[in-house]
C-alpha positions in Angstrom: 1.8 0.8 22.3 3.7 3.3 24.3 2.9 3.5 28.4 3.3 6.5 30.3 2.7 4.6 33.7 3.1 0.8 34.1 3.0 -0.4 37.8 4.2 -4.2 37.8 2.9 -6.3 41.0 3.4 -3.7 43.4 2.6 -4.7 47.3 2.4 -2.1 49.9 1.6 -2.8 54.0 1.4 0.0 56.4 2.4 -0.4 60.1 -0.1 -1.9 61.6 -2.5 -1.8 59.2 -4.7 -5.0 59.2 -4.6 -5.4 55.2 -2.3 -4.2 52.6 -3.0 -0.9 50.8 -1.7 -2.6 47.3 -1.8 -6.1 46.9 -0.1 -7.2 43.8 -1.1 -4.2 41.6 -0.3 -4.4 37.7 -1.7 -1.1 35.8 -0.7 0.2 32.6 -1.4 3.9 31.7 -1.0 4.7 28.1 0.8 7.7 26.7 -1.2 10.9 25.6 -4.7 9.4 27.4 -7.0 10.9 30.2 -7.5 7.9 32.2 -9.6 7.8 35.7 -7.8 5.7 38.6 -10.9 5.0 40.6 -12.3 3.2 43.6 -13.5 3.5 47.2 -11.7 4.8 50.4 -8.8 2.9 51.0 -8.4 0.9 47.6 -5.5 2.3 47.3 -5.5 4.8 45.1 -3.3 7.6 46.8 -1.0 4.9 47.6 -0.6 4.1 44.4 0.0 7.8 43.0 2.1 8.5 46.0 4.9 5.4 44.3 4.4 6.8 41.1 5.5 10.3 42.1 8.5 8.6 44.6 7.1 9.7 47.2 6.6 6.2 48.9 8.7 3.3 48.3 6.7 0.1 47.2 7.5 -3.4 49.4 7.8 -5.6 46.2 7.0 -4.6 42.2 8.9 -2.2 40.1 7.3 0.7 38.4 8.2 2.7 35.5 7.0 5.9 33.8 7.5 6.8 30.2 9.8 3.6 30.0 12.3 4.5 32.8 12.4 3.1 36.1 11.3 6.0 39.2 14.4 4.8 40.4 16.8 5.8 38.4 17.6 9.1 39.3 19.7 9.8 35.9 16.4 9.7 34.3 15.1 13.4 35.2 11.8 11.9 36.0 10.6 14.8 38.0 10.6 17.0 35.8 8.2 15.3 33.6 5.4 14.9 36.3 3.3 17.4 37.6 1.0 16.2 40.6 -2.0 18.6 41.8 -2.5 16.8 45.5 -6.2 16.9 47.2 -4.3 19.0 49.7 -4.3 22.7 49.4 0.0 22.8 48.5 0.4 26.4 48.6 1.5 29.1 50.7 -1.5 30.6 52.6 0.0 33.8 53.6 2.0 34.3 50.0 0.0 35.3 46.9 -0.3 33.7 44.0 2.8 35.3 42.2 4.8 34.7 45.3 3.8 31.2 45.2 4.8 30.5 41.9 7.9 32.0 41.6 8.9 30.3 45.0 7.4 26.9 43.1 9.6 27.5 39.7 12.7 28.2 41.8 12.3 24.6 42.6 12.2 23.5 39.7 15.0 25.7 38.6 13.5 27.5 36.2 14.2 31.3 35.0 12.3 33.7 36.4 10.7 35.3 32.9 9.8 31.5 32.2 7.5 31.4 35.7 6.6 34.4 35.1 5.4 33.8 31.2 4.0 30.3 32.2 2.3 31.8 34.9 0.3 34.5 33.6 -0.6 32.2 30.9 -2.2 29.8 33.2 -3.8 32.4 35.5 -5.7 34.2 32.7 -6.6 30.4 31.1 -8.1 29.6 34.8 -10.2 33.5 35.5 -7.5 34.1 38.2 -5.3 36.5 36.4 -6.9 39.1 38.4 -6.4 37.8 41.9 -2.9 37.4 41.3 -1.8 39.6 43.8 -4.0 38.4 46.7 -3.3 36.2 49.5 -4.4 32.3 49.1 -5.6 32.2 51.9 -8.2 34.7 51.8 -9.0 32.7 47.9 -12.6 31.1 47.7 -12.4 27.2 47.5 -12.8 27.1 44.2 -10.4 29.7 43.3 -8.0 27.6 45.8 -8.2 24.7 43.6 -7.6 26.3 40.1 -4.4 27.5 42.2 -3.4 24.9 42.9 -3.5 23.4 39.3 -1.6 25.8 37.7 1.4 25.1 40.6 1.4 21.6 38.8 2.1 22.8 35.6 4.7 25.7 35.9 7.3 23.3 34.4 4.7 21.9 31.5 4.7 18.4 32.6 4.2 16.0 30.0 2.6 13.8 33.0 -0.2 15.6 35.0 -1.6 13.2 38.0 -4.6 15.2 40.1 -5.7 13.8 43.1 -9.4 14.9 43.4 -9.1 17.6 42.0 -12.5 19.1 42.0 -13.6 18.2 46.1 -15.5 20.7 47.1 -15.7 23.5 44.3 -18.5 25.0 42.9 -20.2 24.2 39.2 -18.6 27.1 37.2 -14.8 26.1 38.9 -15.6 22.4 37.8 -16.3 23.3 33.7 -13.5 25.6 33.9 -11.2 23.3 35.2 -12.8 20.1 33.0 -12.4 22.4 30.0 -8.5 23.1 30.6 -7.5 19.2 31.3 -9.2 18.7 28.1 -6.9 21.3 25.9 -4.4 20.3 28.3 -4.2 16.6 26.8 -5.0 17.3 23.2 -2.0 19.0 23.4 -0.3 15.8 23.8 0.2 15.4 27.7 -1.1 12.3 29.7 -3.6 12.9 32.4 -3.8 10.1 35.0 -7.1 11.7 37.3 -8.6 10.7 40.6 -12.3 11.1 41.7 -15.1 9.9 43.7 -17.4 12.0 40.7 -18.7 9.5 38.9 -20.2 11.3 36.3 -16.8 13.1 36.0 -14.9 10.9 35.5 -17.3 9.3 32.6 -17.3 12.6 31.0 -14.0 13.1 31.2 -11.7 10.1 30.8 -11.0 7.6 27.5 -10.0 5.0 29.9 -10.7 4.4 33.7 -9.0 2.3 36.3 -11.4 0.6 39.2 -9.2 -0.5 41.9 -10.6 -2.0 45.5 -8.6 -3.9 48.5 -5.1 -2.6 46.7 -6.1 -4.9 43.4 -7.2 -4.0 40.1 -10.4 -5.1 39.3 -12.0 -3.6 36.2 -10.6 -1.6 33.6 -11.5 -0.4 30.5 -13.6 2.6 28.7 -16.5 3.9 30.4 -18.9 3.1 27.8 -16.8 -0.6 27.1 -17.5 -1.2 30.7 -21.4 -0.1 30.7 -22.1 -2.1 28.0 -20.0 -5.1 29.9 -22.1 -5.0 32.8 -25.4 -6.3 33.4 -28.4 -3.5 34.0 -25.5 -0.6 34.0 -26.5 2.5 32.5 -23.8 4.4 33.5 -20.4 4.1 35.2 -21.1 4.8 38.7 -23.3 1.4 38.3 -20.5 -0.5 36.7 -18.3 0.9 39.7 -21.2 0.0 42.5 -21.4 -3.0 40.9 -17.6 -4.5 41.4 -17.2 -2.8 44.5 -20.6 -3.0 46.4 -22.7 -0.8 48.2 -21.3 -0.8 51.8 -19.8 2.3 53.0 -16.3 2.6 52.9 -15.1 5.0 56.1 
């Protein structure tokens, strides 16, 4: 078996924060899946995406993606992982095009490339035609398919979206479902965050439930129903290991 993602006992505490965000976390993601990291507020699951991506330095544990440790900077990791945050991370007052070339320039790409890449995902996401416009006068939804194709200007072979889908309307939700489908049977790994329930059961081979910074179920969706008594679907296996008291 060959892991795209393995986090190994990883413990994170905040500055004053009365408990820690991950508490001894061991996950394994494996290559070429669509799995769902799931759980209430503050479970830890931005935390956890925010080490994978090196953004945030984890107390104690190691982690490694697609077998190299994050690091070691030799490996190129980066380049491998494209991350759509729930955040908005674009330019309000650029358009599109200006975005993205901005965006491949990062990643030091040629500017045919960007521009290839990005017409490619524009058209695949019905915003080919809004190209030109500022983001900032985009619709929410329109915002959010955006934002996607930012992620995937290099053609990550990792994809992590945090929430990806807060917010947008029906039609932007099946368009984007529709893409990270061809997107993995291409071959690329999709690691996917949602409070969507039905989403996420739809959507992923594999979820994640994670409460109190500890992993606490994980499995398939329909594995999991059947594990768990009276579930007919997976937001009661999920209510079910984490409870019904509101998480603020």
């Amino acid at each position: 078996m060959s892991w795209a993602i393995e986090l190994n006992h990883l413990k994170k505490q905040y500055k004053n924060a009365w408990a820690p965000a991950l508490d001894g976390l061991s996950i394994r993601v494996k290559e070429k899946s669509i799995t769902g990291l799931l759980g209430p507020n503050g479970a830890g699951k931005t935390t956890s995406i925010n080490i994978i991506c090196g953004l945030l330095q984890a107390d104690e544990g190691t982690v490694q993606i697609f077998g190299n440790p994050i690091s070691n900077t030799s490996s190129n990791i980066g380049h491998r992982i494209g991350v759509v945050p729930q955040q908005i991370a674009l330019f309000g007052n650029l358009s599109a095009w200006e975005n993205y070339q901005y965006i491949g320039t990062l990643y030091g790409l040629p500017n045919h490339q960007v521009k290839e890449r990005a017409t490619y995902l524009l058209e695949r996401l019905g915003l080919i035609k809004h190209a030109d416009k500022r983001v900032n006068r985009f619709s929410g939804g329109m915002k959010r398919r955006a934002n996607i194709i930012a992620s995937l200007l290099h053609n990550p072979e990792l994809l992590i979206l945090d929430e990806p889908t807060a917010g947008v309307d029906v039609q932007s939700r099946a368009m984007i479902h529709t893409f990270l489908h061809e997107y993995h049977q291409s071959g690329k790994t999709i690691l996917y965050t949602s409070h969507h329930l039905d989403e996420a059961e739809e959507l992923c081979e594999e979820v994640i439930i994670l409460d109190e910074g500890k992993l606490i179920a994980h499995g398939s969706p329909a594995a999991l129903i059947e594990a768990t008594s009276g579930a007919a679907k997976l937001e009661d296996v999920f209510l079910s290991y984490t409870g019904r008291t509101v998480r603020d």
